[in-house]
N, C-alpha and C positions, 0 to 999 in steps of 0.2 A: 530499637529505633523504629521497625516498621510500625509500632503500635503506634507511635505520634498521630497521625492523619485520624484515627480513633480515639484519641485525647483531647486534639486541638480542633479536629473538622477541617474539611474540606479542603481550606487554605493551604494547608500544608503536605508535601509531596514527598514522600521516601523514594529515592534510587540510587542504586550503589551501580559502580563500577568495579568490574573484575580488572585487576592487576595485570592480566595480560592480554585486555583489550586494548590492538591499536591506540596509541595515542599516551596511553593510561600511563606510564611511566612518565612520563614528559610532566602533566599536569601531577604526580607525585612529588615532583621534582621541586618543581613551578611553586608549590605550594606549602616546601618544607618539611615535607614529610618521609621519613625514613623509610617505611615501606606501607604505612597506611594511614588512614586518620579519618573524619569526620568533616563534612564543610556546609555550612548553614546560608544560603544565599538567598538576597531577594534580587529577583532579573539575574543580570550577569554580577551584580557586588557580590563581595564574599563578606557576609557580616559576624560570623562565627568561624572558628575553626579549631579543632583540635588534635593535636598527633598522636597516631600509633595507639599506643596503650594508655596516655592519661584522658580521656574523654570520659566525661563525669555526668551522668544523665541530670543531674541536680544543673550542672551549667547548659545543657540544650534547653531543656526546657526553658529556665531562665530567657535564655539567647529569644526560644521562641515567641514566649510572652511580650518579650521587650519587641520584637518584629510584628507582632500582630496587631500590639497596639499602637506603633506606630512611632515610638521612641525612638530615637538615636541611642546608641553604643554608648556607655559608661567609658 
């Protein structure tokens, strides 16, 4: 995933959250997710998201394409 921002450009921002950062359970929780997962936001929306282990680079990037240019979610 870090490699995105060198795929896509600038637009787009990789950061993860450690699991036992303050807070970080809670939005785990929040978000459906068993103990990890993947979440693609533009501002505060969540426009992607994928849990734990099935997150599929074929659907981010997808996810990201459709966010850069401006598309609404299938």
């Amino acid at each position: 995933m870090s490699g995105l921002p060198d795929e896509f450009g600038p637009r787009v921002r990789v950061s993860t959250v450690e699991n036992l950062a303050p807070g970080a359970q809670e939005q785990i929780q929040a978000l459906g997710f068993t103990s990890h997962g993947l979440v693609i936001r533009r501002g505060d929306r969540v426009v992607f998201k994928a849990a734990d282990h099935g997150v599929r680079i074929e659907d981010v990037r997808a996810a990201v394409r459709r966010e850069l240019a401006g598309r609404p979610a299938s």
